[in-house]
N, C-alpha and C positions, 0 to 999 in steps of 0.2 A: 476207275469208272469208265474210261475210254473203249477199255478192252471189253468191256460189257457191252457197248453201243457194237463193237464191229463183228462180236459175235452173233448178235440179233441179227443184224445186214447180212451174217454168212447163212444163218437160220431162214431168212425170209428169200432169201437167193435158192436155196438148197428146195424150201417149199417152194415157190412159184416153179421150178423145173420140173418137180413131181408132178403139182398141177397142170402144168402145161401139156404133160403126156397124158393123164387121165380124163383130160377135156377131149384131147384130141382120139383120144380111145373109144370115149364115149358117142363122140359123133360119128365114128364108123361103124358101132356100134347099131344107133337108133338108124341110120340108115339101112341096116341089116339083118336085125335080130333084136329079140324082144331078151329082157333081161334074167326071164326065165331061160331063153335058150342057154344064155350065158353060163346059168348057174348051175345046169344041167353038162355042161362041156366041161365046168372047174371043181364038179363035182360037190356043189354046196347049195345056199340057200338065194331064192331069191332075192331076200333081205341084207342077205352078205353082198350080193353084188350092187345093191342100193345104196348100202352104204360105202364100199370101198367109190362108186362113182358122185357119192356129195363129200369123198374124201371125212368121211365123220369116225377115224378113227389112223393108225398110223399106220399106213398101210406098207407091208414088206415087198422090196421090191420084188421076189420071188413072186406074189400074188399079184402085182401089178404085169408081170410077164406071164402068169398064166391069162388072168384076162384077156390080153393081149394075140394071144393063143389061141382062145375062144372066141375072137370074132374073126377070128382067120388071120392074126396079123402076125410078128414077133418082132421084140424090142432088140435093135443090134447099134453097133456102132459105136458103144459106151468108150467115151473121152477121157482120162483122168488128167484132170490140169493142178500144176503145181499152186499150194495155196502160199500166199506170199506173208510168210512167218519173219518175226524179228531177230531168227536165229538160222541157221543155215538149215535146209532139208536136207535129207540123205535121200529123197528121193525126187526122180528125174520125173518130166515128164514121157509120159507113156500113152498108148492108146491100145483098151481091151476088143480084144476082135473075139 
């Protein structure tokens, strides 16, 4: 049962990081361009970009960097940090450029 609690805490960690970029997308957004523009640059539906910005569906990161895109911006600097497992990793920490 342990392992169930720290999975949810990596779940609700992993979401709040998503959130945190699509908030902050969204306010350079509404200072810029209307959601139509957006939807028109990512080549889909106003209501696609409505919903990827109340996050009401799961959104892939490839779509959250096209929007990104679309308001003139783009997503860099991705960190991978080692997750601290009760068994050795084979994998190091790394940072994706």
């Amino acid at each position: 049962m342990g392992r169930t609690k720290e999975v949810d805490s990596n779940v609700i960690e992993d979401y709040d990081t998503i959130r945190r970029l699509i908030e902050a997308l969204v306010e350079i957004r509404r200072n810029n361009c209307t959601q139509k523009d957006v939807a028109k640059s990512m080549a889909t539906s106003q209501g696609a970009v409505s919903a990827i910005e109340r996050m009401a569906f799961d959104s892939r990161l490839l779509t959250i960097m096209l929007y990104a895109r679309a308001v003139g911006y783009r997503v860099t600097g991705f960190t991978i940090e080692p997750i601290e497992f009760h068994q050795m990793s084979l994998v190091s920490h790394q940072e994706v450029a």
